[in-house]
C-alpha positions in Angstrom: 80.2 129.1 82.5 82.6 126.2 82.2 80.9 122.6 82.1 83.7 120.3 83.6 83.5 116.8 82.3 84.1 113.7 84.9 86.4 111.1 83.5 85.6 107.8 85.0 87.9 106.5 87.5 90.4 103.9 86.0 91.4 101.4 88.7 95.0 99.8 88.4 95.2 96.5 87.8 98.1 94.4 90.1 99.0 91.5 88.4 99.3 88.9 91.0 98.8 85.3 91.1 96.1 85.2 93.6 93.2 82.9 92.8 90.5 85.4 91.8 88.4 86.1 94.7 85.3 88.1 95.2 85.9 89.5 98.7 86.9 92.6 99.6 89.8 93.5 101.7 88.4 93.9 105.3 88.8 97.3 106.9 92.5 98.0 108.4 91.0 97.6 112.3 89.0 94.5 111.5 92.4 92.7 109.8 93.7 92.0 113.0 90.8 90.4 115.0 89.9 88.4 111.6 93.4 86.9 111.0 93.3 85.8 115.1 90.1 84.0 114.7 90.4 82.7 111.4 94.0 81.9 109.8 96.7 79.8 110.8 100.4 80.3 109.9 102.9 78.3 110.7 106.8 77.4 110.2 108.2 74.7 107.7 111.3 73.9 106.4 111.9 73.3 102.8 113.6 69.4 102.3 113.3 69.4 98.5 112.6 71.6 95.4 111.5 70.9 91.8 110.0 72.4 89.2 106.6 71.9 87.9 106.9 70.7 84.3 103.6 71.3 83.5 104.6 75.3 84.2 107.1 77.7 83.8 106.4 79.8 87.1 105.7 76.9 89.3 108.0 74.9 92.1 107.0 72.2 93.9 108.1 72.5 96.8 108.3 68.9 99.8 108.1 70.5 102.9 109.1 69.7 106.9 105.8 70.8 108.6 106.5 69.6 112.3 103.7 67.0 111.8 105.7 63.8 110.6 104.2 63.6 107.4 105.3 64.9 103.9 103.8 68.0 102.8 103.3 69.3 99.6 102.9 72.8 98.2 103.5 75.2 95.1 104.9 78.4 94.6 105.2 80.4 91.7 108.8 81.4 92.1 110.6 80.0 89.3 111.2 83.7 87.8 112.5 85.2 91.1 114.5 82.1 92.8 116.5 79.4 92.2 115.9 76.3 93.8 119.5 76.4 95.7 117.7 79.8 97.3 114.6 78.0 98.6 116.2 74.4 99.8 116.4 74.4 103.7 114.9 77.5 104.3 112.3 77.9 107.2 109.5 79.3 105.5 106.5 81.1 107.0 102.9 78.4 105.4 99.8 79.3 105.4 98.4 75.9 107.1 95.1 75.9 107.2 93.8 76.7 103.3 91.7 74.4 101.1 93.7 72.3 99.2 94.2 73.4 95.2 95.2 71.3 92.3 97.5 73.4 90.0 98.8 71.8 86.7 98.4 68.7 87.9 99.8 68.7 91.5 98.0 69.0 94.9 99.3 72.3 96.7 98.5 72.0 100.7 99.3 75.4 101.2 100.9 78.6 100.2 104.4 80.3 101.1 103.8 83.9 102.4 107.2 86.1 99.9 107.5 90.2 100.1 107.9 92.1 97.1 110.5 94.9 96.9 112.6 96.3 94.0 116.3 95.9 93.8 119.0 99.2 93.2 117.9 98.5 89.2 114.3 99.0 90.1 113.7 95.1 88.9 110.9 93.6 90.5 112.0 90.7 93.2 110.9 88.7 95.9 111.9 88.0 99.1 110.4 84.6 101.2 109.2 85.5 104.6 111.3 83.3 106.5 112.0 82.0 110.7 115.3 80.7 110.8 115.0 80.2 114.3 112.0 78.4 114.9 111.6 74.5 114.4 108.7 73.8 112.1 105.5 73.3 113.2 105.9 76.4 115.3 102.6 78.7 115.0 103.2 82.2 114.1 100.7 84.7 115.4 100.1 88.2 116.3 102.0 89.7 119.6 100.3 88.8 122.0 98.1 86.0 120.5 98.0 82.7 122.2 99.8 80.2 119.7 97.5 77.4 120.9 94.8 78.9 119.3 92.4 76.9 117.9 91.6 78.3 114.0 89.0 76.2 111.1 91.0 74.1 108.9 90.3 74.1 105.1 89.9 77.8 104.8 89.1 79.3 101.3 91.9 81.1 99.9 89.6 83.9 99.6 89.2 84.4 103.6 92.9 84.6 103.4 93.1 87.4 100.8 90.3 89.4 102.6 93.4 90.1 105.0 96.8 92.4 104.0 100.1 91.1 104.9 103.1 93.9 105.1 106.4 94.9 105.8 106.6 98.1 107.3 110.2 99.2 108.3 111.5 95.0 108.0 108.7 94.2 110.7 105.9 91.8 109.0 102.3 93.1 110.0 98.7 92.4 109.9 96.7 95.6 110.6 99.8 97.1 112.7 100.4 94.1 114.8 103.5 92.7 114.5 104.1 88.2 113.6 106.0 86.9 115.6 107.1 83.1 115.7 108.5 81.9 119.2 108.3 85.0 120.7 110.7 86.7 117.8 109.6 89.3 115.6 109.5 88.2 111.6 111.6 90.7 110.1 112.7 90.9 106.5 116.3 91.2 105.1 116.1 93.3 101.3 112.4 94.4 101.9 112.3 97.5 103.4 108.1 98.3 103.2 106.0 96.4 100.8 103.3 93.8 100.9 103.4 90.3 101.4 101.3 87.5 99.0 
């Protein structure tokens, strides 16, 4: 008789930079419903770039957000873009997040990029972008009502409890489609992938 020995499970580890967060990512059904209620998105145009110099993966990045006022947020895409890439595009912000201090700047925000590999299999990243929308326009769910009223000053954990992802170009949120102005966000080198 044979005695099979168990080896523990070894988890992989991604290495993101995501602030580390106890919550658990919500069921696939319950993503939906959660990210309708709770988080808002919206449409901003980048109006200037620079880098942080207190880091070598962070921009700060001035931003158009439909309100009037300046707003401010960082992005860790030094390795991936250049700032030429980033300047006057209409990126997709996650609006209503706590505000975080990182190296020595406020961040009001967060950019939402797709990861995908290029013909070399090099890691890249693509920003999720709405060329077409003004900023300030809300991007929801179809079907959501983009006057929806959503908590401001959200933990960046409640965000991460949901998965963003490109499935066949289309960005989803538990296999609902975003859409901003009544068009579909699609993506242009990212085939399937996720979204931070």
């Amino acid at each position: 008789e044979r005695k099979e020995e168990k080896q523990p499970e070894q988890k992989k580890s991604k290495k993101k930079e995501k602030p580390p967060v106890e919550d658990e990512v919500l069921p696939f059904d319950q993503q939906a419903p959660f990210f309708t209620k709770n988080i808002r998105l919206k449409v901003a145009k980048i109006v200037s770039v620079e880098r942080n110099p207190e880091s070598d993966k962070l921009y700060t990045e001035h931003l158009d957000d439909g309100s009037g006022e300046d707003r401010v947020i960082q992005s860790g895409l030094v390795p991936y873009l250049t700032p030429e890439e980033l300047m006057g595009k209409h990126i997709i912000l996650a609006d209503n997040l706590k505000p975080r201090k990182m190296r020595g700047v406020e961040s009001r925000g967060m950019l939402l990029a797709a990861d995908y590999k290029d013909a070399d299999g090099k890691e890249c990243v693509e920003v999720l972008t709405a060329p077409w929308a003004a900023p300030g326009t809300q991007v929801v769910l179809e079907g959501d009502d983009p006057a929806g009223i959503k908590p401001d000053n959200i933990d960046a954990g409640l965000f991460f409890s949901i998965e963003v992802n490109v499935v066949n170009k289309n960005v989803e949120i538990g296999g609902k489609k975003l859409v901003a102005d009544g068009k579909i966000l699609t993506t242009e080198k990212t085939e399937n992938g996720g979204v931070h």
